[in-house]
C-alpha positions as CSV (number, residue, x, y, z in Angstrom):
1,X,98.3,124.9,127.6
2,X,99.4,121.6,128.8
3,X,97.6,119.3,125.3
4,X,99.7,121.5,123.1
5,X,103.1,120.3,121.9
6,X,105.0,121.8,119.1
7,X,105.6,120.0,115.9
8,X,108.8,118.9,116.3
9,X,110.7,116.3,113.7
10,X,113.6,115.4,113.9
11,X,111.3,145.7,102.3
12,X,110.2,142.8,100.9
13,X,110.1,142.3,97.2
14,X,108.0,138.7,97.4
15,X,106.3,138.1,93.9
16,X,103.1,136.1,94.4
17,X,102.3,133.7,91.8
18,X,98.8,135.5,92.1
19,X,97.0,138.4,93.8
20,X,95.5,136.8,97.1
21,X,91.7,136.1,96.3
22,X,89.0,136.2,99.0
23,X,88.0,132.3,99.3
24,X,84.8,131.0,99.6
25,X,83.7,130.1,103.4
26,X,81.7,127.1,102.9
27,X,82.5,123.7,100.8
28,X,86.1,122.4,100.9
29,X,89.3,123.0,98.4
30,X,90.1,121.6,95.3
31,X,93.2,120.0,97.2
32,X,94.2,118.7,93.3
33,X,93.9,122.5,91.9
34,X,96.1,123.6,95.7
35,X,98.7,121.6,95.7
36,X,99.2,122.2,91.7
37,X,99.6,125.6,92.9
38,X,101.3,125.4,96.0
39,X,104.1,122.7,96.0
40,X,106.6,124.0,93.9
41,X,107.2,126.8,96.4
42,X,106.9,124.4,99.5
43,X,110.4,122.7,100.5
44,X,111.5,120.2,103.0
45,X,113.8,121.4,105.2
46,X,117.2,119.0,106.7
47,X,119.9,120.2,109.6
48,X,121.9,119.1,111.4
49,X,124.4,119.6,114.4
50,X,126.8,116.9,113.8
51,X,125.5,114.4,116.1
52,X,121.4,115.1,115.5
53,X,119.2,115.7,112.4
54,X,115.8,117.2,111.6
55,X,113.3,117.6,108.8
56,X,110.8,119.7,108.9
57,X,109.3,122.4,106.0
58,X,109.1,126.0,104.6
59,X,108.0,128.2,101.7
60,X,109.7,129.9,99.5
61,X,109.1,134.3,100.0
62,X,111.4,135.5,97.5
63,X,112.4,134.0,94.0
64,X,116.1,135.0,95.4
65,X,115.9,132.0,97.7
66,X,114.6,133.0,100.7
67,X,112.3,130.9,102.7
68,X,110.3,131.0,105.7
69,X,110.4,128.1,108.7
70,X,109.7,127.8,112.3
71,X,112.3,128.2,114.4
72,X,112.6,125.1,116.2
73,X,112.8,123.4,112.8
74,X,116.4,125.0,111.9
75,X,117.5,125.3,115.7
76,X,120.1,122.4,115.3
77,X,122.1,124.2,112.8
78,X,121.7,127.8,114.6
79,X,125.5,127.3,115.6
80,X,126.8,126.7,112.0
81,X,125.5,123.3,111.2
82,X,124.3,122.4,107.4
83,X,120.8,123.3,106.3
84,X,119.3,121.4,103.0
85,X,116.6,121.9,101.1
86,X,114.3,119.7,98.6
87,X,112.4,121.2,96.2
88,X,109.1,119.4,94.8
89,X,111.1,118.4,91.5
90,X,113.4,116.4,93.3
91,X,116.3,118.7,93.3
92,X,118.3,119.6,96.3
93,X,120.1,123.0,97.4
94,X,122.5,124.1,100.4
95,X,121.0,127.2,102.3
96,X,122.4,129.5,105.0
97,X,120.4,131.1,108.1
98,X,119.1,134.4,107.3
99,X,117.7,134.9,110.8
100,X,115.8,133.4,113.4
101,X,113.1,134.8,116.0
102,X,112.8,132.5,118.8
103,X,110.1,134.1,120.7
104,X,107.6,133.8,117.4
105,X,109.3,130.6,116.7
106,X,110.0,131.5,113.0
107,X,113.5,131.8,111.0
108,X,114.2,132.5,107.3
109,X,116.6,130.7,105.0
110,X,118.1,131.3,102.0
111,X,119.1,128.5,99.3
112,X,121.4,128.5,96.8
113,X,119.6,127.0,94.4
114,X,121.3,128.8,91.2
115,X,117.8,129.6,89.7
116,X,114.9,132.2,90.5
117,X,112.7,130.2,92.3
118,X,108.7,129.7,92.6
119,X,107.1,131.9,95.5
120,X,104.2,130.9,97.2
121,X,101.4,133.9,96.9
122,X,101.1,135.5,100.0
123,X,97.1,135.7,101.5
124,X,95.5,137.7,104.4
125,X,95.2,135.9,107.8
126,X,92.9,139.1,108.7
127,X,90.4,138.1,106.8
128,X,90.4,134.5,107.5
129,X,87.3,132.8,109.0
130,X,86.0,130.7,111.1
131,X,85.2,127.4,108.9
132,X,87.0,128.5,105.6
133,X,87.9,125.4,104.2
134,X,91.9,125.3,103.9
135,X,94.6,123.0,102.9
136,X,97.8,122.2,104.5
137,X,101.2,121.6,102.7
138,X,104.2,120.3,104.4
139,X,106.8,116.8,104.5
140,X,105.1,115.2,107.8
141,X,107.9,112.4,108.9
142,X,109.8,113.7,106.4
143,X,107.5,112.8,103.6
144,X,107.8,115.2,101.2
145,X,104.9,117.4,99.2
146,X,102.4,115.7,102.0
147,X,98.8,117.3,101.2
148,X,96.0,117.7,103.9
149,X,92.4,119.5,103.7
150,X,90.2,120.7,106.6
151,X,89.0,123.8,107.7
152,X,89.6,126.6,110.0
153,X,88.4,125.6,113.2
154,X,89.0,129.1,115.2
155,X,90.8,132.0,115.6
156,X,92.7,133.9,117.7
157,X,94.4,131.0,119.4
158,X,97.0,132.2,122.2
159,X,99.6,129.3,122.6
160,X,102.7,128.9,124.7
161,X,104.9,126.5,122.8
162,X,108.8,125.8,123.6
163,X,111.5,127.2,122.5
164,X,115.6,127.5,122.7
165,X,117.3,127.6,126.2
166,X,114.1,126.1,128.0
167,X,112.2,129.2,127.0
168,X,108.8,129.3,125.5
169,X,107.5,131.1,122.2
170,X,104.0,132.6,121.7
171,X,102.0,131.9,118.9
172,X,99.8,134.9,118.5
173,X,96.3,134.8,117.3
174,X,97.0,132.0,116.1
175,X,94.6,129.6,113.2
176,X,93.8,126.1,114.8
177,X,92.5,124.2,112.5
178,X,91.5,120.5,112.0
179,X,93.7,119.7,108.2
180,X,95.9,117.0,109.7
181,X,99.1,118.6,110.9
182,X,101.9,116.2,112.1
183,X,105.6,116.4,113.4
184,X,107.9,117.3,109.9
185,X,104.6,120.1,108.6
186,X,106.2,122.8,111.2
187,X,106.8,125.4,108.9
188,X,105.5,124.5,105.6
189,X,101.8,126.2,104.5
190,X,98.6,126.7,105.6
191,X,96.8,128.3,102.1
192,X,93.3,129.0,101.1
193,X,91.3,127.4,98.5
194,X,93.3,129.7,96.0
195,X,96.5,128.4,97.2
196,X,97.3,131.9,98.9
197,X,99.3,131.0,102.1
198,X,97.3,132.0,105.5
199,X,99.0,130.6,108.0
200,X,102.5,128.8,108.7
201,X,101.8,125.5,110.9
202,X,103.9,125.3,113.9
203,X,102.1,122.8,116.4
204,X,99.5,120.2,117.4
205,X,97.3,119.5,120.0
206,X,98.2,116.4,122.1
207,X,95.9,114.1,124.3
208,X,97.8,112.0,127.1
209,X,96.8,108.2,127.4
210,X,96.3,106.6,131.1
211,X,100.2,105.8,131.2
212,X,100.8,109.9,130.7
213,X,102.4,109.4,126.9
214,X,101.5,112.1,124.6
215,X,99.8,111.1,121.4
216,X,102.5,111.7,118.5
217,X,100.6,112.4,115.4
218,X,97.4,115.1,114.8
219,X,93.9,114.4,117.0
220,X,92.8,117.0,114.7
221,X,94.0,120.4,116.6
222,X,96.5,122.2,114.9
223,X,98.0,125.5,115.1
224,X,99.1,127.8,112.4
225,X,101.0,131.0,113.2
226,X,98.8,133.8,110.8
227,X,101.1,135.2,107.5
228,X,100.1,138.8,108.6
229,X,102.3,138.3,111.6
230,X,104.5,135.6,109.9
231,X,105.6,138.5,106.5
232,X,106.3,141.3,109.3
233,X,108.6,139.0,110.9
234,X,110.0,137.5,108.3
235,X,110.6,140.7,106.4
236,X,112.5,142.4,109.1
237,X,114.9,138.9,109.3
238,X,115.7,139.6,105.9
239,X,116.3,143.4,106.2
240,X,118.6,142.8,109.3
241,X,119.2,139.3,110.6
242,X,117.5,139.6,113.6
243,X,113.8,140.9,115.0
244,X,113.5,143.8,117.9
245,X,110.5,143.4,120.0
246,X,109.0,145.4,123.0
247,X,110.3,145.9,126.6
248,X,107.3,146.6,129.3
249,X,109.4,146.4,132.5
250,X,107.7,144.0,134.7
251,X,106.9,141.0,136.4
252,X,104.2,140.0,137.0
253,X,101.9,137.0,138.8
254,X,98.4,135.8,137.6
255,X,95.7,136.5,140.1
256,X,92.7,134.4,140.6
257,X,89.1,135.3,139.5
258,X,86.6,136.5,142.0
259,X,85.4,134.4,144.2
260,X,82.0,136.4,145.2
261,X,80.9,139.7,144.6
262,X,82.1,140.9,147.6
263,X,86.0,139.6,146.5
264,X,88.4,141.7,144.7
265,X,88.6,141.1,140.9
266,X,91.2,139.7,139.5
267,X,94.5,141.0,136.8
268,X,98.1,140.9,136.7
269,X,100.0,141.5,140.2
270,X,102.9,143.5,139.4
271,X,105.7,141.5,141.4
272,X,108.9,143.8,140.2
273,X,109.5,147.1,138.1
274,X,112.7,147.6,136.1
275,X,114.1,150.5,137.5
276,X,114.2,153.5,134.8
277,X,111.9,150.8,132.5
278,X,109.0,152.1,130.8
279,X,106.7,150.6,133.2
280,X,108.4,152.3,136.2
281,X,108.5,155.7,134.1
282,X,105.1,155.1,133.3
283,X,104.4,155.2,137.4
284,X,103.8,151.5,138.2
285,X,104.9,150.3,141.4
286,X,105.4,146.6,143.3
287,X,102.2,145.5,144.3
288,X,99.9,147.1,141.5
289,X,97.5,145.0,140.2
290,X,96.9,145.7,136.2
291,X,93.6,145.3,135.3
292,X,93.0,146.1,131.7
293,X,95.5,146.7,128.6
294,X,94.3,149.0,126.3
295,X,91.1,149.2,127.8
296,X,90.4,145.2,127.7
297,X,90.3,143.6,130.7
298,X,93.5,140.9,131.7
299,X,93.7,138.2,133.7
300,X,95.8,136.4,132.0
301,X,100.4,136.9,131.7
302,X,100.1,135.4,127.9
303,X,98.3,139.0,127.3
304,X,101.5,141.1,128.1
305,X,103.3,139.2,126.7
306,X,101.5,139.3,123.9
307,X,101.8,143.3,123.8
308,X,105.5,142.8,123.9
309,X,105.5,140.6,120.7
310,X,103.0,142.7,118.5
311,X,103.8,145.8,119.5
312,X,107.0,147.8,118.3
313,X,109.4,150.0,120.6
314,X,108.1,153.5,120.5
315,X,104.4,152.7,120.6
316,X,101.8,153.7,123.8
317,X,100.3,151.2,125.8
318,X,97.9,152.4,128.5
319,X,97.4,150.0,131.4
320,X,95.4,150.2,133.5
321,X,95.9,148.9,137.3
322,X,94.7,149.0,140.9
323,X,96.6,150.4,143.3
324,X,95.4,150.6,147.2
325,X,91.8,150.3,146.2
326,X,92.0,153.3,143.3
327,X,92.2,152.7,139.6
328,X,94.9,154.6,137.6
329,X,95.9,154.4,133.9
330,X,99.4,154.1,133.1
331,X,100.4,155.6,129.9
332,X,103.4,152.9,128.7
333,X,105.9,154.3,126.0
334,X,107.6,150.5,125.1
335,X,111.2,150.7,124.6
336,X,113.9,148.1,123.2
337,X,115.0,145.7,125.6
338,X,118.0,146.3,127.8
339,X,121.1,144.5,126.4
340,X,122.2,141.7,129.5
């Protein structure tokens, strides 16, 4: 995924405005009717560290405060540093971290605004599709209440983005579309023609010029991480500060495709086992290739990781894998991760 960059600048009780309405799939928004809708529950969001700053956006979930961001856009003040918020009327409000999820790259805030405040109405990324028309709603360069229009160019979009510590985050399935998204929209909304938020927009495409520099700004690729994943996490950083994902128990190495039909086919060499992990307890050994997840083929680490992300502790993942010529299915039980 070397074009992609992420936009970088610098139980739940939601009450939707609305119930989420199916949009149409051809045409484009009435951006004037959207953003109506939308802005009053779309903020800009300021931190800083002390010695750095950065803007970039959110929504607001809860009429308590709370609202939704990327991760990367309120990593300066993880340690403690001040977080801000603008609202669309001009008014500002102080807001403390809620929690953060590094490896989905979101984060939830809540501001102290002293009011109940407007929540944005909460839409189905599952039944998005694939040239919806949609609008995007964010403070790109820190200009506030910025509308966009496009539409949803496809789905599905697996993305590797980075993320604290030199790690990366995963965007899963996630909605590219071509609505201009620039550095300062990361976090802010991705709705439907009903103003029903789809999709939280979290990075862009970039092209590299002769000289190697990235382009800085949209080239029309942009990728929003779906609300159906974004309200699971989000809800559980509310309920407990923090988000518990899935622990396989393995390392592994890509292996090439098949070169002829004579060659072996290709999956996911397993280079180390966690002893007493679920994948060694499952019966996966060193030098297993796994050729399937769940019955669909893999040739690619993004897709276990992927299972790791939308998958909870306690849930069964068969995998299947080639060992010494013979296939096998694994039968994975996931577990928390071990505590380092």
């Amino acid at each position: 995924m070397l074009l992609v960059a992420v936009v970088v600048s610098g139980c739940s009780t939601s009450q939707p405005a609305s119930a989420p309405v199916s949009p149409p799939v051809t045409g484009s928004c009435d951006a004037t009717s959207v953003a109506d809708t939308v802005l009053p529950s779309v903020v800009t969001v300021s931190v800083s560290n002390g010695t750095a700053t950065a803007t970039g956006s959110g929504e607001v979930i809860r009429d308590t405060g709370e609202i939704m961001t990327n991760n990367h856009v309120i990593a300066l003040a993880a340690n403690g540093g001040p977080i801000n918020v603008l609202f669309s009327d001009g008014t500002t409000a102080p807001a403390t971290l809620t929690g953060r999820d590094p490896q989905t790259d979101l984060a939830v805030v809540k501001a102290t605004a002293g009011r109940a405040l407007p929540v944005i109405a909460m839409g189905a990324s599952s039944t998005v599709k694939v040239g919806e028309p949609v609008v995007a709603i964010g403070a790109p360069l820190g200009l506030a209440g910025t509308v966009t229009s496009g539409i949803v160019s496809a789905l599905g979009r697996t993305i590797e983005v980075p993320s604290d510590g030199g790690h990366t985050a995963i965007l899963l399935s996630a909605i590219q579309t071509d609505a201009a998204i620039n550095p300062g929209n990361s976090g802010g909304a991705l709705t439907d023609c009903f103003g029903n938020l789809i999709g939280v927009p979290t990075a862009i495409a970039t092209v590299a010029n002769s000289a190697g520099q990235s382009s800085a700004g949209s080239v029309g690729l942009g990728f929003a991480i779906p609300v159906d994943l974004a309200k699971v996490v989000s809800d559980e950083l509310i309920a407990t500060g923090t988000v518990t994902h899935s622990y396989v128990g393995v390392e592994v190495t890509e292996l090439p495709p098949p070169t002829d039909e004579g060659s072996q086919p290709g999956g996911l060499y397993v280079s180390a086992v966690d002893a007493g992990g679920p994948a060694a307890m499952a019966g996966l050994k060193p030098g297993d290739v796994i050729t399937a997840i769940d019955g669909l083929p893999v040739d690619d680490a993004d897709q276990l990781a992927v299972v790791t992300l939308a998958r909870k502790p306690g849930e069964v993942v068969t995998l299947t894998y080639r060992r010494a010529g013979t296939s096998a299915d694994a039968t994975v039980t996931l577990a928390v991760p071990p505590t380092t």
